[in-house]
DODO-698825 format. One line per 4 residues: their letters; for each residue x, y, z of C-alpha. Coordinates in steps of 0.1 Angstrom, whole numbers, always signed. Layout:
! residues N
a = X Y Z | ... .
END
This chain:
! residues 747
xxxx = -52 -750 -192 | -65 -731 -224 | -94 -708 -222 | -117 -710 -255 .
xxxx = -150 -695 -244 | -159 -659 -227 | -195 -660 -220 | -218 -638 -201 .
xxxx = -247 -653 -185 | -281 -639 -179 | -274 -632 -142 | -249 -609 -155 .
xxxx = -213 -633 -143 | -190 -630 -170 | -173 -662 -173 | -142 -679 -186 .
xxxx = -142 -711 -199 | -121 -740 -207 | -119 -759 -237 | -149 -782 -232 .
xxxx = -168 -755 -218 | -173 -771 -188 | -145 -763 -165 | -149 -722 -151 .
xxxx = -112 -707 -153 | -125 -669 -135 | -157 -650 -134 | -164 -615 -125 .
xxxx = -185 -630 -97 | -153 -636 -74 | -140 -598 -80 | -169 -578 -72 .
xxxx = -167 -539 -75 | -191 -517 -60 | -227 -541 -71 | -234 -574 -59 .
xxxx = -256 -593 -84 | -284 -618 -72 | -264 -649 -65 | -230 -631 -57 .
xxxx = -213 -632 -28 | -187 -617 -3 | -164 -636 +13 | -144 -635 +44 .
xxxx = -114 -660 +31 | -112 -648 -3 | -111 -615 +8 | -133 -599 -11 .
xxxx = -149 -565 -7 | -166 -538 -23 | -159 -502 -29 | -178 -473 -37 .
xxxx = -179 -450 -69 | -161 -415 -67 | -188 -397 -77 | -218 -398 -107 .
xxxx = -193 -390 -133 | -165 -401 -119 | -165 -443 -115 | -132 -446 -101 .
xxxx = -128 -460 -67 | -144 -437 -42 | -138 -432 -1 | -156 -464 +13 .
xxxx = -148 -501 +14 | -169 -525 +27 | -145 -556 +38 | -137 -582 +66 .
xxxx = -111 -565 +91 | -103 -579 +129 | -124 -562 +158 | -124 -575 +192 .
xxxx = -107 -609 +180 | -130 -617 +152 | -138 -614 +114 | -162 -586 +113 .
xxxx = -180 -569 +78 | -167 -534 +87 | -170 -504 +68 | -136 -482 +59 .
xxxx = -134 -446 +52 | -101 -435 +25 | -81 -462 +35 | -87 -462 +73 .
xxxx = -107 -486 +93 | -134 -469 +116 | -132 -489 +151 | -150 -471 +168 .
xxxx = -182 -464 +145 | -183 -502 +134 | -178 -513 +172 | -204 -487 +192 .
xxxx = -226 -480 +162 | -237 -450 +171 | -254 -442 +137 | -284 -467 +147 .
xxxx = -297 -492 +169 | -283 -528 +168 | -301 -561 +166 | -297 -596 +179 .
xxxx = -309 -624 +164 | -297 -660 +176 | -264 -641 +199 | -255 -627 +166 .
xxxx = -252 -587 +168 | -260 -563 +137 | -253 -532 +129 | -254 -508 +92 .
xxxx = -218 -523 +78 | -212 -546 +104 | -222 -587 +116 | -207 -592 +147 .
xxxx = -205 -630 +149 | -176 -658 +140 | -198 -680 +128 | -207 -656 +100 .
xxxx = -180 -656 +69 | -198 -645 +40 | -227 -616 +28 | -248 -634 +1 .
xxxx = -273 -610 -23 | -299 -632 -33 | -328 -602 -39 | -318 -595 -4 .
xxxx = -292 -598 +16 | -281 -621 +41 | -257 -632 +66 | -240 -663 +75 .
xxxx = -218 -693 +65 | -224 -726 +40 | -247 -743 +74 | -271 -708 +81 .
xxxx = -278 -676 +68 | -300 -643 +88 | -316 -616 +69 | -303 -582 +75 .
xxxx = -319 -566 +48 | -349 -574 +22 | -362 -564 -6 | -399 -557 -9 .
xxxx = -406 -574 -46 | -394 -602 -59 | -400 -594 -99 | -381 -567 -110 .
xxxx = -344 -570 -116 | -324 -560 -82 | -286 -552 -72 | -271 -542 -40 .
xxxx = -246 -515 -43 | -222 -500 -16 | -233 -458 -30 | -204 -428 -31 .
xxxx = -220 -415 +2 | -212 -450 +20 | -247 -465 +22 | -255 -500 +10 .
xxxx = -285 -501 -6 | -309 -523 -26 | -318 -509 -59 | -348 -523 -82 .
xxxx = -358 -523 -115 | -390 -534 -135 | -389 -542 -172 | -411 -523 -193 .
xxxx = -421 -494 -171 | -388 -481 -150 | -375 -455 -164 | -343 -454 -130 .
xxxx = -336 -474 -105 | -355 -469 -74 | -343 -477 -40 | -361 -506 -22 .
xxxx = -345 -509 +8 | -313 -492 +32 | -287 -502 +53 | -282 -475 +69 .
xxxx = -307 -460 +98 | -311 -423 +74 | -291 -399 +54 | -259 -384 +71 .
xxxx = -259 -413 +91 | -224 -426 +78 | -195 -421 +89 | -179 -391 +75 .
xxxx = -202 -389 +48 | -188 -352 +39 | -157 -356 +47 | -139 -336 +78 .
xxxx = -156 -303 +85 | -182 -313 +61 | -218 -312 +76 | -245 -331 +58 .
xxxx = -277 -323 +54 | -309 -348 +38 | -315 -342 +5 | -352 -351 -5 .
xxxx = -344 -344 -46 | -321 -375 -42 | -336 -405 -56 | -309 -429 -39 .
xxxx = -315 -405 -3 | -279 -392 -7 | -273 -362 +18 | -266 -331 +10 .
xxxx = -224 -316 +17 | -220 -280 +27 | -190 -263 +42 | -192 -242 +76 .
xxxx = -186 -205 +79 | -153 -199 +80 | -145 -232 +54 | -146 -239 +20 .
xxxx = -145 -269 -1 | -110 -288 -3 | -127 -301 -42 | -154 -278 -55 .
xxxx = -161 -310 -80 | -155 -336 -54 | -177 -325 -23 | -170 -358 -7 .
xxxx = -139 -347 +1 | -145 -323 +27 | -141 -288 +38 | -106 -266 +45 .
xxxx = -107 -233 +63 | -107 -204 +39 | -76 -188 +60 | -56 -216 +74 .
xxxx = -33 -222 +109 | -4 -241 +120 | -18 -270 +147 | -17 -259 +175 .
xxxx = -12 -221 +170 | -26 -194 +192 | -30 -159 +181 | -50 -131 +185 .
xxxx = -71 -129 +150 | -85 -170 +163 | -121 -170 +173 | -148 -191 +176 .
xxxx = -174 -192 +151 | -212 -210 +159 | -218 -234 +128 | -252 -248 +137 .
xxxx = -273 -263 +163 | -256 -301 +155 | -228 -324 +165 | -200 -333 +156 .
xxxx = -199 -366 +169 | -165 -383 +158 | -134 -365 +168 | -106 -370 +192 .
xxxx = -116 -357 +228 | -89 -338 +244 | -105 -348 +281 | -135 -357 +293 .
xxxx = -163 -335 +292 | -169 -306 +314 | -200 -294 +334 | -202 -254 +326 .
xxxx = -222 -229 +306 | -222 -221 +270 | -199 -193 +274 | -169 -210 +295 .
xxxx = -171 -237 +275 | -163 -217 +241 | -136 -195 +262 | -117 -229 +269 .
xxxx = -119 -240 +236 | -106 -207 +224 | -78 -206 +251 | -66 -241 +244 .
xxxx = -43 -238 +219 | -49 -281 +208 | -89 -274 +205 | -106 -270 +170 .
xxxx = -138 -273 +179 | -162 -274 +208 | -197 -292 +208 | -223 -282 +244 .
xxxx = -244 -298 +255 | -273 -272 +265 | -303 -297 +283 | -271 -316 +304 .
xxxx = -247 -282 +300 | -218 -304 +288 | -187 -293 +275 | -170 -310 +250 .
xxxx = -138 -304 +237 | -122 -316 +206 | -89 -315 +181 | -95 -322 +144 .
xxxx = -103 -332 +118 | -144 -337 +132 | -165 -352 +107 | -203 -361 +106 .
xxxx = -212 -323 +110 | -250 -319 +112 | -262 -351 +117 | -293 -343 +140 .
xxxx = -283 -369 +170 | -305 -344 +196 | -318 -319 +178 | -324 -287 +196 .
xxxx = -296 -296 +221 | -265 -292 +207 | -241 -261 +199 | -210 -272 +175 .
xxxx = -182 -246 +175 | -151 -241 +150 | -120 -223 +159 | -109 -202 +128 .
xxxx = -92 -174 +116 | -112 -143 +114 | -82 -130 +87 | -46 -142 +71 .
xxxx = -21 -145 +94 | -1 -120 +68 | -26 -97 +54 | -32 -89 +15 .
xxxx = -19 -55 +24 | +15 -64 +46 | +24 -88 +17 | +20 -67 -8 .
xxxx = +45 -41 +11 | +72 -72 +20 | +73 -78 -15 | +74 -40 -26 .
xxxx = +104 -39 -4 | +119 -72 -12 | +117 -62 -53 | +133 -27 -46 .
xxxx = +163 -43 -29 | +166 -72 -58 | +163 -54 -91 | +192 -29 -81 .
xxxx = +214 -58 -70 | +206 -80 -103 | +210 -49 -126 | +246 -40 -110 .
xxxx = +256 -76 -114 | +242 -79 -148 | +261 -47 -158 | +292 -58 -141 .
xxxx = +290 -93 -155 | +283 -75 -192 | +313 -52 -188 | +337 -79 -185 .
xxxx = +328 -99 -210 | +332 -70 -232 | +362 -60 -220 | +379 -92 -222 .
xxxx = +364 -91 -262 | +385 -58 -267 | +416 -71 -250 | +442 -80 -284 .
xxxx = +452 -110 -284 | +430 -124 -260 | +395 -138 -270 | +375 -166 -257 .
xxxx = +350 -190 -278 | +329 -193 -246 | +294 -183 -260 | +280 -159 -237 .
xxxx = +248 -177 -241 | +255 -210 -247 | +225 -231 -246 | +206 -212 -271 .
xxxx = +217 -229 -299 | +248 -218 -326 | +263 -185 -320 | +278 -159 -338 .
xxxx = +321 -160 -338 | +339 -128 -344 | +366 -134 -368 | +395 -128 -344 .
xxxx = +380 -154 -319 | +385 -183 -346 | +416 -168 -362 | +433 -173 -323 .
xxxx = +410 -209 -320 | +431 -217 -356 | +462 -204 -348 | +456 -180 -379 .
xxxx = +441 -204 -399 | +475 -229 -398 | +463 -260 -396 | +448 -272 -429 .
xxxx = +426 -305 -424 | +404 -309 -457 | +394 -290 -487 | +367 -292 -514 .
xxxx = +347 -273 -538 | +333 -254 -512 | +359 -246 -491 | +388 -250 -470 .
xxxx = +387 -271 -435 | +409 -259 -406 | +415 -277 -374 | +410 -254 -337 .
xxxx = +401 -254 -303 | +371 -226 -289 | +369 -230 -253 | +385 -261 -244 .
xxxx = +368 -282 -276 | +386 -289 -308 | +366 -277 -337 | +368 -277 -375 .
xxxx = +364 -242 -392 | +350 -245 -428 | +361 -209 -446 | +334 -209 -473 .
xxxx = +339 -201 -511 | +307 -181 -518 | +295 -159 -542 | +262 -151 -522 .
xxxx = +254 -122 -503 | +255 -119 -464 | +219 -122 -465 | +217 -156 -484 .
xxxx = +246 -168 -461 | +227 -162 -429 | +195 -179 -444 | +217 -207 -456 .
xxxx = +233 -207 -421 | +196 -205 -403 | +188 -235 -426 | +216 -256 -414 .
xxxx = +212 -249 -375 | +179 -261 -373 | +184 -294 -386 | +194 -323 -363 .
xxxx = +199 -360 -368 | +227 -378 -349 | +239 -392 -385 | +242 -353 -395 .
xxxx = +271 -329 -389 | +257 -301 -365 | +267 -264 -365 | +279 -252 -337 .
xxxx = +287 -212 -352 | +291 -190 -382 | +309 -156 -387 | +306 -130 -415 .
xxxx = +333 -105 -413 | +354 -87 -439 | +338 -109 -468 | +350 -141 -450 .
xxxx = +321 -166 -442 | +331 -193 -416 | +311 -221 -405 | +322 -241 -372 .
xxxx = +312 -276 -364 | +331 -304 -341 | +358 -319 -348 | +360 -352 -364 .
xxxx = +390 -374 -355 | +385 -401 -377 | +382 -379 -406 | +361 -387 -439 .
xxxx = +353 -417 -449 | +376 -414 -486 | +407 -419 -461 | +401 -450 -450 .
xxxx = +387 -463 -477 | +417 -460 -509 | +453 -478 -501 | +479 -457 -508 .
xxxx = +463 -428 -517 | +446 -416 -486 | +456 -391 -466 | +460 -412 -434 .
xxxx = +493 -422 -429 | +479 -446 -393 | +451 -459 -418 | +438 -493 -409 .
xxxx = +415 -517 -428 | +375 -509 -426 | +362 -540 -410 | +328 -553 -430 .
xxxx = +310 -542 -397 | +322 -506 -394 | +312 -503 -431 | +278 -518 -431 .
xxxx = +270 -494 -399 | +283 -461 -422 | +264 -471 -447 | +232 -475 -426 .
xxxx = +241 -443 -402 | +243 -424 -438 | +207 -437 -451 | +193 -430 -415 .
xxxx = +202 -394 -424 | +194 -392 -457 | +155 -403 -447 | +157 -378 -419 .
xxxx = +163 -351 -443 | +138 -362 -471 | +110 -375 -453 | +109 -365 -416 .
xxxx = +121 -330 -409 | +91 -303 -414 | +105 -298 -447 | +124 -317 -477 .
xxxx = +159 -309 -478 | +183 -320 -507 | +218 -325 -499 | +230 -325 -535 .
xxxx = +267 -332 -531 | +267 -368 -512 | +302 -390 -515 | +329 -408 -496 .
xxxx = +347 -371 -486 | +313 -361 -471 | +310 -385 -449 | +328 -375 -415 .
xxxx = +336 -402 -389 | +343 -394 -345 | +362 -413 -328 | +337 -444 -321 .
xxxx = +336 -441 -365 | +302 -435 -360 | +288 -412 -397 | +282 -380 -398 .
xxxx = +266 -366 -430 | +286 -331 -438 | +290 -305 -467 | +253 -289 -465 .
xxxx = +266 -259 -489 | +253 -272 -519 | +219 -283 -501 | +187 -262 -508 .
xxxx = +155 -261 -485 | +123 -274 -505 | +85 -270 -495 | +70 -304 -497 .
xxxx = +44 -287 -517 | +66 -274 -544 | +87 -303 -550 | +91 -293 -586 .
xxxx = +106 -255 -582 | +142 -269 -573 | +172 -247 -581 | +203 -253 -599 .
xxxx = +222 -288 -607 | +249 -296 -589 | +274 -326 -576 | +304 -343 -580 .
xxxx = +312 -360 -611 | +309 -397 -607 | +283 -393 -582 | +257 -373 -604 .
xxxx = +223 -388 -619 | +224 -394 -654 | +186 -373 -660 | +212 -341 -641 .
xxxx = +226 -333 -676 | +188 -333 -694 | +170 -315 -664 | +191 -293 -645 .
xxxx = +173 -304 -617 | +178 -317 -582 | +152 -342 -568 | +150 -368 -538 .
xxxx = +158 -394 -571 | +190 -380 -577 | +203 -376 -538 | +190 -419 -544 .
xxxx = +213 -418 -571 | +245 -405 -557 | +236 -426 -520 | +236 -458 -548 .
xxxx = +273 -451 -560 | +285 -441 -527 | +273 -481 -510 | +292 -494 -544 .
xxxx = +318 -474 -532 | +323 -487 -498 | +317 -527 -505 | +336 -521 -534 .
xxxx = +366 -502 -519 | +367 -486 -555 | +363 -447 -565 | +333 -440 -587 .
xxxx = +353 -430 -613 | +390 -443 -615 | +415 -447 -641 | +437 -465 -627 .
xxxx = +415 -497 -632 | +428 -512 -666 | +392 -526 -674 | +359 -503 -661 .
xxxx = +369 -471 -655 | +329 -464 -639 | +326 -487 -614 | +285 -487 -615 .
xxxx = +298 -502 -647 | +320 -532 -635 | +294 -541 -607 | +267 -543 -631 .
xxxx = +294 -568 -654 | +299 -593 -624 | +261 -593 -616 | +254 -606 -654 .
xxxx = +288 -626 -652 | +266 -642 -620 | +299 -634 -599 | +286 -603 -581 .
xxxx = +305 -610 -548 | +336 -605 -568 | +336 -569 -569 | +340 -568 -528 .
xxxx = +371 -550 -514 | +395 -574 -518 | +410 -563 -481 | +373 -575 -469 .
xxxx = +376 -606 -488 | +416 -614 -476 | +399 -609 -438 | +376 -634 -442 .
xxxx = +402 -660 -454 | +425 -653 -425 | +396 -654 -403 | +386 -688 -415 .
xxxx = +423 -700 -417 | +426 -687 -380 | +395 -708 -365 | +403 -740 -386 .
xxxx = +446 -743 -368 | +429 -733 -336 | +401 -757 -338 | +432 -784 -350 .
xxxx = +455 -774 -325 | +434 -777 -296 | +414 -804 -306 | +435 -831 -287 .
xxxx = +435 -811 -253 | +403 -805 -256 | +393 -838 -263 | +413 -850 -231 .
xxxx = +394 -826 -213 | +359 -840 -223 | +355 -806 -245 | +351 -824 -279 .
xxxx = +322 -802 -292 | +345 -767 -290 | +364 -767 -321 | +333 -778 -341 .
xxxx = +312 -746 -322 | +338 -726 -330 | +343 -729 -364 | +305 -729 -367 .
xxxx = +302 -697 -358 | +329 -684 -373 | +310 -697 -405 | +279 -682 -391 .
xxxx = +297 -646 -390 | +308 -649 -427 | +278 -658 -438 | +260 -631 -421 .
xxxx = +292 -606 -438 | +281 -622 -472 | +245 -620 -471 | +251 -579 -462 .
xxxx = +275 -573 -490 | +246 -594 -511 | +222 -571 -498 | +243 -537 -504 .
xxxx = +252 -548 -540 | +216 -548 -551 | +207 -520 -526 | +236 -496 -543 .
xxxx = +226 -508 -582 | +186 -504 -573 | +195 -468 -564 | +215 -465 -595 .
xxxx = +190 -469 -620 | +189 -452 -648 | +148 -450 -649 | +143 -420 -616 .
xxxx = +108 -434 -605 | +123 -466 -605 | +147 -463 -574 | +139 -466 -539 .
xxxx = +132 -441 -519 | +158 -435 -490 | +129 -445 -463 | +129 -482 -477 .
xxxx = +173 -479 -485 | +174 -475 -449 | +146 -503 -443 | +166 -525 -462 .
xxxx = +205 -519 -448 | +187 -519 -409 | +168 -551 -417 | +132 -540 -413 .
xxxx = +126 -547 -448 | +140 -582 -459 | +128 -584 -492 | +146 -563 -518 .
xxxx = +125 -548 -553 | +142 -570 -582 | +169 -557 -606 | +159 -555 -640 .
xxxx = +183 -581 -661 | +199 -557 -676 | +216 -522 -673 | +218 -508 -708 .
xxxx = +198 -483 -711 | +202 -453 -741 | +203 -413 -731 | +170 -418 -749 .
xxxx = +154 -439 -725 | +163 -419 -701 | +146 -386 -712 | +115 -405 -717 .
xxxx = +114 -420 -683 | +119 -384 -672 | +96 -363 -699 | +67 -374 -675 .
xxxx = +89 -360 -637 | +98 -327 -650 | +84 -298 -669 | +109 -275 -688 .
xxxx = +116 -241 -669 | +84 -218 -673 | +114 -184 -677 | +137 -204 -700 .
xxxx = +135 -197 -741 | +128 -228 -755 | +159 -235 -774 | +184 -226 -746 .
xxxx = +201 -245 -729 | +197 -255 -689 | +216 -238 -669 | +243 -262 -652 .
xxxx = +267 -255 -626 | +287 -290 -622 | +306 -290 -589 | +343 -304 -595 .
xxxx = +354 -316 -559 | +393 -313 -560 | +393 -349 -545 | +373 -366 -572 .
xxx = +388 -356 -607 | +398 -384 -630 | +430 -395 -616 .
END
């Protein structure tokens, strides 16, 4: 059934309504809290109750529940106290005289009667079932607006207010006989005193001497002994302390009472090891003894009477002073026995260092992020630098293992100082990204600057991408899936390091080669030599071009300048580059040597899916080939097996999955030529390229018709981005250092 209508009324039920508003779905009346409103009820079989407030600032539920629980083989309104029921206060009632009316017993928080199965507020508050109903409590008006509410302190009281002249609510009537007269009203060891500032007749908490609060903001809660004891303990600093001329009338009895004077009766509390507390009698010279926790401390049963006494201790069981001196002692016998091991520990690990021949990768502290290699330590991890795995403009890439782990050790060409290195380095270390490469160590020594990441098995992403001329002699075939997932791992990056790390960092050399695959061919972004970091602030004070021909912006040559635009650029070429299973620039095509070039030509040509890998596009024929002589020659078994709709699911979904692997290369052709545009403020930025390839965005910004645009166009779509170099004469020329990557000249 649909609800259309919330509605409170004016007796304050919220209510939920059905369609035609007739029908009520749930109303706040049948969950009550702490208040019952005129007209709301408790129930015995809906089991309903209230509970009290924490405290007046604190409205969560408090310590007492007023509910139905079994005593004596009835249904009985009883009052608990955290959690607990309270038997025997709710069975003897010693907080206040009970009445009878018609065999039916009363007593604060409790109806003794089966015939009674509900407590109805109605301005007062009665007792009974759906045939009669008694009156336990009344309210003396019958204008003002009223509630009954089950208080912090456990007392059920009715509350009153008149419109136009209250300015609070003022209590008209009280179930209970006075304050303190609920059960553990301060919580154990708490003793309760009236308080006559208390509009509502609260009582008063203190602690005894000897206690202190468990909650100095929660008072309910009770009192702790300021120097506490194991149960049961007996020791000589124990003594008996007077805490007032009270009771504590609710505690376990550990026998029966005892006729004796004062004074025996606190020696056998103090020489019975179970007691906490002793209460005398003095007009009937009663002794009785009691183990804790008491509660209902100072509620004046027979005032004038009664002695309570608490057992507590008089001092720590350790003193200040003693602990002071165990722990003297205990730090004079550690510290030697750490520094000696710390030395010892030290020495080795030094001495192993200076052992030739012999050197371990183990950082000595390893969690703290990269470390610092000596230069012997990764010439034994390389085997003297024998195994050559990549190069580039940057460097050379050797294979190793450190400490069990197989690393790749990047010697760096460099023409910067040490300093500049270890900022560089710093840089580098602090970013990470599960789509980045992540440094692991450095090492300047002798002039040679080393860089140590892991080891990827699978390589770059060039060698699987080129048949015949990769380096991969096991290569395999890139399946549409792996690719679409390098592509998107690569973007994820690329956002990362322009939009979400603390601040914008360039990468400035992005292609196939510096892309790194492990062994699940999962990307990892690599090469950060050439990347520079950039305040967000001071976007336009960016250093030097650089790149890799092919790859590079065309605005690079006029501006000298890297920008989040031209890293769009060079991610464009490199997603032409993977659908396409061409290099950026190749002459070994006989047609379009600049493949941005030829995938533009099939777009106008309206035959952009042509430019796919043809390896992608002979996988999906076998695929479908494949499905359609399964589908035929199975189709009579399974038809004698009552299976005729297999062959026709089957092929479904195989046409389901290429047209799922057609749509993405769709989607990547115009992802790779929006990045590529000439116009800079035209391209996306990598936030919405990685939007796109991951599917949150599914709608991609048009392509222009055409891709001819002049260098003029150009350097007016960029006159308005960039401002000339302030220290640069105006007819020189920009500075331009063009990185040739040894793997991407014109072949």
């Amino acid at each position: 059934m649909q609800a259309t209508e919330l509605k409170l009324q004016d007796n304050g039920n919220l209510v939920l309504l059905d369609a035609t508003s007739t029908i009520t779905l749930w109303q706040s009346f049948d969950t009550p809290t702490d208040t019952l409103l005129p007209g709301q009820s408790l129930h015995r079989n809906r089991n309903q109750s209230l509970i009290s407030w924490r405290d007046a600032n604190d409205w969560s539920d408090g310590y007492y529940l007023c509910t139905w629980l079994p005593i004596n083989g009835s249904q009985t309104l009883t009052l608990s106290w955290n959690g607990e029921s309270i038997a025997s206060w709710n069975a003897t009632s010693w907080s206040a005289a009970s009445t009878t009316l018609n065999n039916t017993i009363f007593y604060p928080y409790l109806i003794d009667s089966s015939a009674s199965d509900s407590l109805l507020f109605n301005g007062s508050l009665y007792a009974g079932n759906g045939n009669s109903s008694r009156l336990i409590m009344s309210s003396i008006t019958t204008g003002p607006l009223r509630r009954a509410t089950l208080d912090r302190d456990g007392g059920l009281r009715i509350y009153s207010w008149t419109m136009g002249t209250s300015t609070a609510w003022s209590v008209e009537n009280n179930w209970a006989i006075q304050p303190c007269a609920v059960f553990a009203e301060c919580g154990p060891y708490g003793v309760c005193s009236p308080d006559p500032e208390s509009p509502a007749y609260l009582g008063k908490c203190s602690c005894p001497l000897g206690f202190e609060f468990i909650d100095s903001n929660d008072e309910l809660k009770g009192c702790k002994r300021l120097y506490d004891f194991p149960n049961g303990e007996c020791n000589a600093k124990l003594e008996i302390k007077k805490i007032g001329d009270n009771d504590y009338p609710f505690a376990n009895r550990l026998y029966p009472y005892t006729n004796t004077t004062e004074a025996a009766c606190i020696a056998l509390c103090l020489n019975d090891c179970r007691c906490d507390g002793a209460v005398f009698w003095r007009r009937d010279g009663r002794c009785y003894i009691k183990s804790g926790p008491l509660f209902n401390g100072g509620y004046p049963q027979d005032v004038g009477n009664h002695s309570a006494y608490l057992k507590v201790l008089n001092a720590p069981l350790i003193s200040e002073q003693r602990r002071n001196r165990v722990f003297v002692v205990i730090l004079g016998l550690v510290l030697p026995v750490a520094f000696v091991c710390f030395a010892l520990v030290w020495w080795c690990y030094y001495w192993k260092r200076r052992r030739r021949g012999v050197y371990s990768c183990q950082p000595l502290f390893a969690d703290f992020g990269p470390r610092k290699y000596s230069l012997r330590e990764l010439s034994a991890a390389t085997k003297n630098f024998s195994e050559l795995i990549g190069r580039g403009g940057m460097g050379l890439v050797y294979k190793g293992v450190c400490a069990g782990d197989i690393v790749a050790v990047k010697r760096i060409r460099h023409e910067s100082s040490e300093q500049g290195f270890l900022a560089e380095a710093s840089s580098i270390s602090q970013i990470r990204h599960r789509n980045l490469m992540q440094l692991k160590g450095w090492c300047i020594e002798d002039g040679t600057f080393l860089l140590v990441y892991d080891f990827m098995p699978n390589g770059s992403l060039d060698q699987w991408l080129y048949s015949g001329r990769g380096r991969r002699q096991d290569r395999k075939e890139l399946s549409w899936t792996l690719r679409y997932s390098i592509l998107t791992g690569v973007a994820a990056a690329l956002a990362y390091l322009h939009e979400d790390w603390q601040q914008c960092v360039l990468h400035r050399d992005i292609k196939s080669s510096n892309v790194l695959l492990d062994a699940d061919f999962n990307a990892h972004l690599g090469d950060f030599g050439l990347a520079r970091l950039i305040d967000h602030e001071k976007m336009e004070k960016t250093t030097m071009m650089a790149g890799t021909l092919g790859y590079m912006a065309p605005e690079m040559p006029y501006t000298g300048k890297a920008t989040k635009e031209t890293d769009v650029y060079s991610f464009g070429v490199l997603v032409l580059e993977v659908v396409c299973g061409k290099k950026p620039v190749d002459s070994y095509e006989h047609e379009d040597v600049v493949l941005l070039h030829r995938v533009w030509r099939a777009k106008e040509a309206g035959d952009l899916l042509g430019v796919v890998d043809p390896s992608l596009r002979v996988a999906n024929n076998h695929a479908t080939f494949w499905a359609s002589e399964r589908a035929n020659s199975n189709a009579v078994e399974l038809t004698k097996r009552g299976d005729e709709d297999f062959a026709g699911a089957l092929t479904r979904r195989m046409g389901e999955e290429m047209a799922r692997e057609r749509d993405e290369q769709m989607r990547a052709l115009q992802l790779g030529m929006l990045c590529c545009l000439p116009i800079p403020s035209a391209r996306p930025s990598m936030r919405l390229a990685h939007q796109i390839l991951s599917g949150d965005v599914t709608t991609i910004p048009p392509l222009p018709d055409s891709n001819q645009f002049t260098h003029l166009d150009v350097m007016s779509a960029i006159h308005h981005t960039f401002q000339p170099r302030p220290d640069a004469p105006p007819d020189a020329p920009h500075e331009a250092g063009i990185h040739m990557d040894q793997d991407s000249n014109l072949r």
